[in-house]
SEFIDREN-268451 format. One record per residue (C-alpha): x, y, z; residue in one letter. Coordinates in pm, whole numbers, padded with zeros to 5 digits, always signed. Example, Ala and Ser with C-alpha at 12.3 -4.5 7.8 and 13.67 -1.06 7.14 Angstrom:
+01230-00450+00780A/+01367-00106+00714S/
This chain:
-00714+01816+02335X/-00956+01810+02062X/-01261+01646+01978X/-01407+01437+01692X/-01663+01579+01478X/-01882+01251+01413X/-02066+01366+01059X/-01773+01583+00873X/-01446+01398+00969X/-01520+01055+01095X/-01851+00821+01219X/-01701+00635+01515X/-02035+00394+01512X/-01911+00265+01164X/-01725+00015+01329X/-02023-00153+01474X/-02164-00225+01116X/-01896-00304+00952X/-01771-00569+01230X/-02189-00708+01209X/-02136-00718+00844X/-01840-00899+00767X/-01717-01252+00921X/-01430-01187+01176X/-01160-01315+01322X/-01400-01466+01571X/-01604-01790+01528X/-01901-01671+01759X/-02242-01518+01529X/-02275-01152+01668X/-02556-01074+01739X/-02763-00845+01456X/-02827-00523+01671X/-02498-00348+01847X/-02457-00028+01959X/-02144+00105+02153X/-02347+00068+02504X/-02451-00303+02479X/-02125-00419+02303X/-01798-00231+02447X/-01915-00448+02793X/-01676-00722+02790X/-01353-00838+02626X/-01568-01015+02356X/-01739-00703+02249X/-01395-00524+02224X/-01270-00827+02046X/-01596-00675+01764X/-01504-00363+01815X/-01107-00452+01705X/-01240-00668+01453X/-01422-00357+01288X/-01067-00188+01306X/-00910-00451+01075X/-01227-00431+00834X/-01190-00031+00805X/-00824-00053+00736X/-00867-00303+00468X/-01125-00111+00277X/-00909+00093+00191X/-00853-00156-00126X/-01242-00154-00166X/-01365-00110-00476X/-01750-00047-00456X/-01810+00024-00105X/-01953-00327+00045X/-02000-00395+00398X/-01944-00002+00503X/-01669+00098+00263X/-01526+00417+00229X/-01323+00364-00104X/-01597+00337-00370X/-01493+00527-00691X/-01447+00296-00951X/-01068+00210-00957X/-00862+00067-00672X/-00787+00325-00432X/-00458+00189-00460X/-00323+00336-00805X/-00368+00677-00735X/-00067+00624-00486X/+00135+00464-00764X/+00009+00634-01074X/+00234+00970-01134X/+00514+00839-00972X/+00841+00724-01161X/+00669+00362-01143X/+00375+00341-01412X/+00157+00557-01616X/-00206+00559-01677X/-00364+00288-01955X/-00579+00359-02207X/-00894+00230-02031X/-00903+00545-01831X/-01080+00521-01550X/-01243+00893-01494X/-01129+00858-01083X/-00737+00794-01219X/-00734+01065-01457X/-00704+01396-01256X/-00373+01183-01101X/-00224+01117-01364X/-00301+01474-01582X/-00230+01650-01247X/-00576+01808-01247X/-00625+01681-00910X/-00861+01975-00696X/-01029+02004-00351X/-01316+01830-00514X/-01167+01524-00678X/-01333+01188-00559X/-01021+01031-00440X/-00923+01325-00220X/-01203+01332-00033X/-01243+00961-00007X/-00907+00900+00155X/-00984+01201+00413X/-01313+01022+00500X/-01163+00691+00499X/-00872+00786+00717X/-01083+00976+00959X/-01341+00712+00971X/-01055+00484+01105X/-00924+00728+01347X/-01341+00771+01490X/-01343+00422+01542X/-01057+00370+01694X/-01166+00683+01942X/-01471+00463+02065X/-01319+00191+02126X/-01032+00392+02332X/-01319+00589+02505X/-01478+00273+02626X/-01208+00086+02686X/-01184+00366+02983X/-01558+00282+03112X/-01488-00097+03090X/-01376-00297+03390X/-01541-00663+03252X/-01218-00811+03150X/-01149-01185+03050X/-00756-01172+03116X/-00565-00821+03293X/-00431-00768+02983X/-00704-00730+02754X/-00724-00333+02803X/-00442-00259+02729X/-00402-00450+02384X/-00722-00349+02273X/-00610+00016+02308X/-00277-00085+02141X/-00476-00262+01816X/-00684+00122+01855X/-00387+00341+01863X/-00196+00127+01640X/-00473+00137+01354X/-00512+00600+01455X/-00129+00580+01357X/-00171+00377+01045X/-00444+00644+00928X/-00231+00961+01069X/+00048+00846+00852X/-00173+00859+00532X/-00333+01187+00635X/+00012+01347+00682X/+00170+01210+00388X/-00104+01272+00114X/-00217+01617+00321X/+00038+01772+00568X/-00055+01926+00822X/-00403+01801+00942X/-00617+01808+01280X/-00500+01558+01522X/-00792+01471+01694X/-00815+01247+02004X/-01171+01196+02136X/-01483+01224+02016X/-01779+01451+02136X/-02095+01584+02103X/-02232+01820+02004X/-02048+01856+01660X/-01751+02028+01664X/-01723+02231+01352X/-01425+02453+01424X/-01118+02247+01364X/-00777+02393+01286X/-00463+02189+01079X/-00197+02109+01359X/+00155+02135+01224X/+00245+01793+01093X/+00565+01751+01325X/+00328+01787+01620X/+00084+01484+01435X/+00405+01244+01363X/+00491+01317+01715X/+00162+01192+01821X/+00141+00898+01575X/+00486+00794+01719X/+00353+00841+02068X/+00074+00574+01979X/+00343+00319+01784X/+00567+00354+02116X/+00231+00261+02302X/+00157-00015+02052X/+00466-00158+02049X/+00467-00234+02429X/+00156-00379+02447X/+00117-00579+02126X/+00177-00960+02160X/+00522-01046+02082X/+00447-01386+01936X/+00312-01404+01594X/+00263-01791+01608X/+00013-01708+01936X/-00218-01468+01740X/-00477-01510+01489X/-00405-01481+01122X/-00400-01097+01020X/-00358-01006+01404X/-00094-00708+01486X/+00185-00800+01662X/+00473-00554+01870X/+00706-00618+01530X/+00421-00445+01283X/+00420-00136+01490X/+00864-00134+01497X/+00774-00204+01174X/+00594+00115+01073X/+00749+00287+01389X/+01081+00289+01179X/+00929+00473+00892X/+00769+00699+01080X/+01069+00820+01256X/+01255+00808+00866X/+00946+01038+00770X/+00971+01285+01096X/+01398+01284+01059X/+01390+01492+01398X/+01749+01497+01599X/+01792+01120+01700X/+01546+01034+01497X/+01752+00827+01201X/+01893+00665+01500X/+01545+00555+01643X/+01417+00410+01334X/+01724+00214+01288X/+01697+00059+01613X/+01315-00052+01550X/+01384-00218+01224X/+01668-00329+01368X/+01445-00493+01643X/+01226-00664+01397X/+01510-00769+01213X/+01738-00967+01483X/+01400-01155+01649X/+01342-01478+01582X/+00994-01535+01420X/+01070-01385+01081X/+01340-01425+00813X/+01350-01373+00454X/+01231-01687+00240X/+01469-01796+00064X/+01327-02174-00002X/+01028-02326-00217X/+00696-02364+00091X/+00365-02351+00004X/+00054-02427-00234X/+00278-02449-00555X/+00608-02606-00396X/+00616-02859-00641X/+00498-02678-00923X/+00758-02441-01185X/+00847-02145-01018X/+01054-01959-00737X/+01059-01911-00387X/+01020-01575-00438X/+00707-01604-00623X/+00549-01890-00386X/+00464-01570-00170X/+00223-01439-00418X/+00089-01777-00481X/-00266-01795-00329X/-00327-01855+00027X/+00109-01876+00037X/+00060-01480+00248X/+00006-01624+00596X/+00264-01794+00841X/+00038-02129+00873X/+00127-02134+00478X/+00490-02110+00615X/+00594-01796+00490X/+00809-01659+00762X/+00881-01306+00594X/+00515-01175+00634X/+00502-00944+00931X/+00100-00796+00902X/-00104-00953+00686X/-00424-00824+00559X/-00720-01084+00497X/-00853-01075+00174X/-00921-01454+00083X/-01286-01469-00046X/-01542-01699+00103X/-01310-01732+00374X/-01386-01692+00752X/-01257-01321+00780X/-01203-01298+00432X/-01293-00978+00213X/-01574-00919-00045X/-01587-00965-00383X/-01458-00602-00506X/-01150-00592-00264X/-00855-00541-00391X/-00851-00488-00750X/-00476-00491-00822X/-00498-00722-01134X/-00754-00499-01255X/-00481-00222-01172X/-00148-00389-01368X/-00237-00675-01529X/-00290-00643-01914X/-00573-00637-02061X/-00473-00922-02343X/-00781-01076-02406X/-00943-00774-02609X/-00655-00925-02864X/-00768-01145-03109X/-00632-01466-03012X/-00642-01473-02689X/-00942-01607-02432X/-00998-01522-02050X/-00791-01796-01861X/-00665-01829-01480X/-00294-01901-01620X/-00289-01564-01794X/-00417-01399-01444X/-00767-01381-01544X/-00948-01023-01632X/-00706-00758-01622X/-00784-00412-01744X/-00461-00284-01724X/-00617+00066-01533X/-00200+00107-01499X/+00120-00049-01631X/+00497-00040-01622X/+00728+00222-01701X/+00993+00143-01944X/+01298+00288-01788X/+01269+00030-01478X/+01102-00277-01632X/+01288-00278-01937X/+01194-00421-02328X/+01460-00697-02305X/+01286-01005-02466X/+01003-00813-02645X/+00979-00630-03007X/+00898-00325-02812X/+01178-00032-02873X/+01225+00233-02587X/+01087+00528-02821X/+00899+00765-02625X/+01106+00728-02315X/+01396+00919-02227X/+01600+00965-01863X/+01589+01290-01803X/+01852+01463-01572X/+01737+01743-01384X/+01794+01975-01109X/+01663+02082-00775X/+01431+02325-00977X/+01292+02078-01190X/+01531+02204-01473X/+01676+01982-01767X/+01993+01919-01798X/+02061+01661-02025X/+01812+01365-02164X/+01966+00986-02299X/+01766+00697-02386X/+01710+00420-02122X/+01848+00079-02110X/+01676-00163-02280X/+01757-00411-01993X/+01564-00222-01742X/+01719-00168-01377X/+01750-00569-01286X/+02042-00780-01282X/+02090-01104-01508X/+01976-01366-01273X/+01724-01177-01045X/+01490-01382-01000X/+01252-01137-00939X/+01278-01095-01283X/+01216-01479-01359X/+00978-01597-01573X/+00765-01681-01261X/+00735-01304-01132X/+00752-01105-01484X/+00553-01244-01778X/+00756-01158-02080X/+00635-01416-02325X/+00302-01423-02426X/+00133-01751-02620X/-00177-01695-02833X/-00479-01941-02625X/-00778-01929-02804X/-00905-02279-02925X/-01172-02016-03131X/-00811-01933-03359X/-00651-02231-03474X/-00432-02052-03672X/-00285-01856-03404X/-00333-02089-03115X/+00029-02212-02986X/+00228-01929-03136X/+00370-01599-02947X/+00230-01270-02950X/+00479-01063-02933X/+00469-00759-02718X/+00557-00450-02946X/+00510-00085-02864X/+00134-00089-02998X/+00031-00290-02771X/+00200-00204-02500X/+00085+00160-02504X/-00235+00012-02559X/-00170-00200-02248X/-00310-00481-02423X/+00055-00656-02369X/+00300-00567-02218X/+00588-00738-01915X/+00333-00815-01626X/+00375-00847-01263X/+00281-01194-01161X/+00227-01113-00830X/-00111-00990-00922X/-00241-01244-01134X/-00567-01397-01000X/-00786-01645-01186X/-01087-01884-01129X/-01187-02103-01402X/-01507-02116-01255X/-01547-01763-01278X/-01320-01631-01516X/-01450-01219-01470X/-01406-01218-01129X/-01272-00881-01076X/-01062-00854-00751X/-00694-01012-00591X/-00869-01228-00393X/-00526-01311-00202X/-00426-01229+00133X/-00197-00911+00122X/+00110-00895+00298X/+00130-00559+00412X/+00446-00572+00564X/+00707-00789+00494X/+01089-00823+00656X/+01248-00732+00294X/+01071-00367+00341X/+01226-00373+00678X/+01616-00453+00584X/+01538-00123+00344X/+01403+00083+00573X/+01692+00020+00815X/+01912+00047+00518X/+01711+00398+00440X/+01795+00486+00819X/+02156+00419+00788X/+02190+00660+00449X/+02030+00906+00661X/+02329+00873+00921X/+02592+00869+00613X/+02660+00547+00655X/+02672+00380+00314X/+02887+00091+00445X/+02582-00026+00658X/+02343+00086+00470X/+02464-00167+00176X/+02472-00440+00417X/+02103-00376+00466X/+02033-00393+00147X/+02252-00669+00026X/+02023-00876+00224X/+01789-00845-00016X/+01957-00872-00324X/+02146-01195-00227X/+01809-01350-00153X/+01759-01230-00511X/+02045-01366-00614X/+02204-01100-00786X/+02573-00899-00678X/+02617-00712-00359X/+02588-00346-00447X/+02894-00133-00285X/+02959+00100-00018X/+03030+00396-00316X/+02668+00249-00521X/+02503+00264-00223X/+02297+00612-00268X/+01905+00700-00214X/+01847+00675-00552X/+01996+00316-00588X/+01755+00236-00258X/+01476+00365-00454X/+01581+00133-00762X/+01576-00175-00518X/+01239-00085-00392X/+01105-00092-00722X/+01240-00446-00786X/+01164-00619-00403X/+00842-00408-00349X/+00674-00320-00701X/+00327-00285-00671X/+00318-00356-00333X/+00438+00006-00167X/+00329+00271-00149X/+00528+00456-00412X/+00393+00768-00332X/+00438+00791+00014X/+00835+00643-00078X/+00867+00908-00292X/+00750+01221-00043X/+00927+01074+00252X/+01270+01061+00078X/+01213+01445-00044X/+01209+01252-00464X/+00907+01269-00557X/+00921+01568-00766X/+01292+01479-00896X/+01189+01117-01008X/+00883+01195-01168X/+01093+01449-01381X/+01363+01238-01467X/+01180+00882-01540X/+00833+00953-01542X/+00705+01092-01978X/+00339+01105-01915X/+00350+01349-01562X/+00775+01531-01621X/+00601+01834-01764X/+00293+01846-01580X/+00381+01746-01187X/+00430+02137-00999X/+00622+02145-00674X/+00265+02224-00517X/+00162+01845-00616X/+00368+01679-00350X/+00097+01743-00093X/-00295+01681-00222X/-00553+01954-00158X/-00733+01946+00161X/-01104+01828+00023X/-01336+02101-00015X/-01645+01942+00190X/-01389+02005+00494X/-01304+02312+00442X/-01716+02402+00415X/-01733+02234+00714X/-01553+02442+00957X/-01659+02758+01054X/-01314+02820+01169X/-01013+02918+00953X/-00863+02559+00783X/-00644+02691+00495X/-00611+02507+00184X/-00285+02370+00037X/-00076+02584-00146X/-00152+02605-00527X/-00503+02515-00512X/-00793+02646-00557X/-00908+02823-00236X/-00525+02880-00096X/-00508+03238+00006X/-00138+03259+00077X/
């Protein structure tokens, strides 16, 4: 067993503050002054404790570092895990934390590195006090309450395990904390940390409640940890493993609180759109909204109880364009409000139908295991969705732009069309609607502002679809999927279509923006392959090295011990 160093890899009393700081799930005023002694005493202090848990997992889509933070370098956290992936490219308001992603300069020193090391680790410490004390407790309101507090714990040490092993490999697993500091850690084999994350999902699982309509909004239930449980066995792909995370998606699947929406609910029932859309609508993320697909939602509503701060989650900043430097056009809540457009769509997937733009400067590039070209042909000007997707509608892509600007009469009314200029300028270009956010009071607002639904039962009918490819079973594995796509409305795909890459295509048009794509990309072993084939800006630059990030150089000064760096870094000694 080893130990938690509290200043280099994680600051277990975090929690505390952060859960003081912010407005919970609870209703009760905590108190101003707690400390792990005088809290961690009866359920109600565990209920802070878990409370802090939720806070530290959400910050990872803080911006600027309020309320205890650990993601505080300028753009959202979020991008670098899309950004150099076959899904977007950088925009020309560079932000100087995006750019060693996306120019593959990435080193042990890089702000972003380090940040999600200290973020992810900061999780895990927290989630080690509360364990610890959980132990010394016997003040209980209900039986019960031990053991689900220790779930939410070991539920929230897997969540931040399975970032650690995807961006880093092999890391410590650490599973207590002690002092004095512990300054000799060693990186455990990252088969031995998936089996240990799985170990706490299994836990989790059990002792999570079961009904989602019985918990508080943003609560974990047993079907978030099958949830993640069936990735995580996808990403380990041990003997019987394919097998296990079918079974768990399966599980989520077949009970009866969630199903896909497939019906106008919400805010903006009445109003133009889709029902697809209504779950991107504000305050639509939550089942008292009626959205029964959302399986874990994160709380982000601001200047709501349990709500996030104003600099959380800055995804419009992230893909939204940044259309009002053109002249013409004014701030406005319609349009999504301030974007900056820090990333933006890839041509080969979104496509130029409906827009002057051409697809010059983007080619498909076939390659081989080595990275090799084969052969290079110009992509489809329709992009990878069907005619009639209606995640393609007018209410989830914004094609057509319309000149606003009362301060223009002569332009006012008329389109703007979106041409390759201004699209490589991402000034315009086809824009998810998912992330528009607007307040006419308060038009520069920066962040979401929405609740985000982390996971979601279309992920899950792909990642049992992803389990059942894994098997070689391509008849099942299109039934999965076809799921989806008939909610989209579009054809079934067939048992011979039915490959990983086609997967990956429908992930991009159920989940875009949304996943992970980086973390897609590693655990399917196309990462490397995609980037090279659809990706202009990183083909030539992204080395096989680059599918794992450095291990941050603080770290490494840290430990007295030996803690090797990743290969092709700086510091790697072979």
């Amino acid at each position: 067993m080893k130990t938690m160093n509290y200043i280099k890899i994680g600051i277990a009393s975090s929690i505390l503050s952060i859960a003081a700081g912010c407005t919970s799930f609870l209703e009760e005023e905590l108190k101003s002054s707690l400390a792990p002694d005088n809290t961690y005493t009866s359920s109600l202090g565990f209920e802070v404790g878990s409370t802090g848990l939720y806070a530290i997992a959400r910050s990872e889509y803080n911006t600027w570092g309020e309320n205890g933070a650990f993601m505080h370098n300028g753009a959202c956290a979020y991008e670098v895990l899309q950004i150099s992936t076959d899904l977007c490219r950088m925009g020309t308001v560079r932000d100087g934390s995006l750019v060693p992603f996306a120019e593959m300069t990435l080193n042990p020193s890089t702000l972003f590195v380090g940040s999600y090391w200290n973020w992810a680790f900061n999780l895990i410490g927290s989630a080690h006090e509360l364990l610890i004390y959980s132990e010394k407790n016997d003040n209980w309101d209900y039986p019960t309450d031990k053991q689900l507090y220790q779930a939410e714990a070991r539920f929230f040490r897997a969540y931040a395990y399975r970032t650690l092993v995807y961006l880093y490999g092999d890391v410590p697993w650490v599973e207590t904390i002690q002092k004095p500091f512990l300054l000799s850690f060693s990186r455990d084999p990252k088969i031995e940390v998936l089996g240990n994350i799985i170990k706490d999902l299994e836990f989790a699982k059990t002792y999570l409640p079961d009904n989602p309509d019985n918990v508080k909004e943003g609560k974990l239930t047993t079907w978030a940890a099958r949830h993640l449980l069936s990735e995580m066995y996808l990403l380990r792909g041990a003997e019987g493993d394919y097998k296990l995370a079918e079974e768990n998606a399966q599980d989520v699947i077949d009970c009866p609180y969630y199903s896909l929406v497939k019906s106008r609910y919400g805010n903006a029932k009445n109003d133009p759109g889709d029902y697809f859309s209504d779950m991107f609508v504000e305050n639509n993320q939550n089942r008292s909204a009626g959205n029964t697909e959302s399986i874990w939602v994160m709380q982000f509503q601001y200047n709501t109880v349990g709500g996030g701060t104003n600099s959380d989650d800055w995804t419009r900043r992230a893909w939204n364009p940044q259309y009002h430097a053109i002249d013409g056009f004014a701030l406005a809540d319609s349009l999504g409000g301030r974007g900056l457009a820090q990333i933006y769509p890839l041509k080969w997937w979104i496509g130029v139908k409906g827009t002057n733009a051409t697809t010059t400067g983007e080619t498909i590039k076939d390659v081989d295991e080595m990275g090799n070209m084969l052969s290079s042909s110009p992509i489809s000007p329709d992009g990878i969705f069907e005619d009639g997707d209606i995640r393609n509608s007018e209410y989830n892509i914004k094609r057509n732009w319309y000149y606003n600007n009362p301060l223009t009469p002569n332009k006012l009314g008329q389109k703007c069309p979106i041409d390759d200029k201004s699209w490589s300028q991402a000034q315009l270009f086809p824009a998810l609607k998912k992330f528009f956010f607007g307040k006419e009071e308060n038009l520069q607002l920066t962040g979401a502002y929405k609740d985000r639904m982390k996971f979601r039962l279309a992920e899950t009918y792909l990642l049992l679809a992803e389990a059942y490819l894994r098997q070689d079973m391509p008849d099942k594995a299109a039934d999965a999927v076809n799921e989806v796509r008939r909610r989209a409305k579009v054809s079934d795909v067939s048992d011979e279509e039915m490959t990983m890459d086609f997967l990956l295509d429908e992930r991009i048009r159920e989940l875009y923006g949304e996943e992970s794509r980086r973390f897609t990309l590693v655990r399917t072993g196309k990462l490397l392959e995609r980037v090279r084939k659809y990706n202009p800006e990183a083909r030539d630059l992204i080395q096989d090295f680059h599918v794992l990030w450095p291990i941050p150089q603080a770290i490494r000064d840290a430990n007295v011990g030996n803690f090797p760096q990743n290969p092709g870094y700086e510091g790697y000694e072979g």
